[in-house]
C-alpha positions in Angstrom: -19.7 6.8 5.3 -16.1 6.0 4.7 -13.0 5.4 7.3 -9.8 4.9 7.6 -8.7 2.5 10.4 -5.3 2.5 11.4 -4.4 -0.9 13.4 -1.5 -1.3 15.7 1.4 1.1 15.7 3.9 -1.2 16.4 4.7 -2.9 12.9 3.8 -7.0 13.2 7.2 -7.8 12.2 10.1 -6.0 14.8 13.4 -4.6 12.5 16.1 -6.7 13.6 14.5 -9.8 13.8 13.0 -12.9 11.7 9.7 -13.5 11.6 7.0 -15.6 9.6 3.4 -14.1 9.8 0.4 -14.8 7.5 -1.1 -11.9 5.2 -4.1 -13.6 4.9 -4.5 -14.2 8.6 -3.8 -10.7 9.7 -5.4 -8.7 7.1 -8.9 -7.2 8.4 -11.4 -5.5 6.9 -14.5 -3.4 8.6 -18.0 -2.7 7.1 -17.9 0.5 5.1 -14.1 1.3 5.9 -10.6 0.7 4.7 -8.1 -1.2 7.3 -4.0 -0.7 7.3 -2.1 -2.2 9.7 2.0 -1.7 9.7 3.7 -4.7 8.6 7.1 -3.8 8.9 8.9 0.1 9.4 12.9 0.4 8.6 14.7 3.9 7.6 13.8 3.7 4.2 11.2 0.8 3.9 7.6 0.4 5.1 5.3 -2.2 4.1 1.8 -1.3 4.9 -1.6 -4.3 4.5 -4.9 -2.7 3.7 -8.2 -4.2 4.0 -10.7 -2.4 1.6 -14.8 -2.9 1.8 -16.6 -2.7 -1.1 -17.2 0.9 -2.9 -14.7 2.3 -0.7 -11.4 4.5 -2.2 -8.5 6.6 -1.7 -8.8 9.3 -3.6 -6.4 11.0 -6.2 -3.4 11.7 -4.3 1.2 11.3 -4.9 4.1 9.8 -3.2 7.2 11.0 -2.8 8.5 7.5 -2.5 8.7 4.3 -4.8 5.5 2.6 -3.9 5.0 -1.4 -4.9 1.4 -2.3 -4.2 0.3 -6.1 -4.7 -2.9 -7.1 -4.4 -3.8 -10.3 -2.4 -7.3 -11.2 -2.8 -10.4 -9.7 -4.5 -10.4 -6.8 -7.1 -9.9 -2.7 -7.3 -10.0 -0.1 -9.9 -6.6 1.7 -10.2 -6.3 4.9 -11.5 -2.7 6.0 -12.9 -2.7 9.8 -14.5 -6.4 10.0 -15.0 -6.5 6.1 -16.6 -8.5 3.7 -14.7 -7.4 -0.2 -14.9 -8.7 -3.3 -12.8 -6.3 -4.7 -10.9 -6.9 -8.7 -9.0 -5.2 -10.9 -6.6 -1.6 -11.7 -8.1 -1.1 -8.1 -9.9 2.1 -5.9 -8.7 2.1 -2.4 -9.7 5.4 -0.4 -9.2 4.4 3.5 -8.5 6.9 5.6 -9.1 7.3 9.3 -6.8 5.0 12.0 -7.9 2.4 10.3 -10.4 -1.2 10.7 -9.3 -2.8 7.5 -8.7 -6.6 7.0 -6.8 -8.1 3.1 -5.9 -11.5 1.9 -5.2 -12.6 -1.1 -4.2 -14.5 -2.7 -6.9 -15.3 -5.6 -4.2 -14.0 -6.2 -1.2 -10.0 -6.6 -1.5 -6.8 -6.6 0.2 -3.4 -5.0 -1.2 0.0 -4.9 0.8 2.0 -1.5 -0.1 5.5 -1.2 0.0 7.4 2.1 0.3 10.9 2.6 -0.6 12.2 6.5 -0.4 13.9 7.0 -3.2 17.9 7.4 -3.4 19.7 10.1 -2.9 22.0 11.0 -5.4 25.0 12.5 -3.8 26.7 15.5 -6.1 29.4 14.5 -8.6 32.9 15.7 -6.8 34.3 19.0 -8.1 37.8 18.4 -10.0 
């Protein structure tokens, strides 16, 4: 059985104010299940910690934003376009909008994710 836990609305860092926290210290994990928790939320930023048990995964899916994901501790299989590569604690993979990308956790592991909406280009003025 797989699930998704979803911890806290409120991001554990407010917008507007500093704020040191520990990754390590507030990631969780539960048996069988994959755990995010909001880190911090602005207008075009959120940064989201996830707490995978073993064998579980997100399956195929896109983005429309830039998504950064670093992984923290323990290992995953990534899967970019239908190519699977292990990722482990100190690897940062940039995502960029649209591609099709899957993980699974390969053992248990924890990955923060940023997202950043990409920029909107603004039309060239008409002379």
């Amino acid at each position: 059985m797989r699930y998704l836990v979803r911890m806290k609305e409120e991001p554990l860092i407010p917008l507007g104010r500093e704020q040191l926290i520990s990754l390590a210290q507030e990631t969780r994990f539960a048996p069988n299940g994959i755990v995010s928790r909001t880190v911090f939320a602005a207008p075009a930023l959120r940064v989201v910690l996830f707490g995978f048990a073993p064998g579980q995964e997100l399956t195929e899916h896109t983005s429309t934003q830039h998504a950064l994901v670093q992984i923290l501790s323990g290992e995953c299989e990534f899967t970019l376009a239908g190519h699977a590569q292990t990722l482990k604690a100190g690897d940062l993979l940039h995502l960029p909008p649209g591609l099709p990308h899957a993980v699974r956790a390969t053992q248990q592991f924890a990955m923060l994710l940023t997202l950043t909406k990409p920029a909107e280009i603004s039309p060239l003025p008409k002379i």
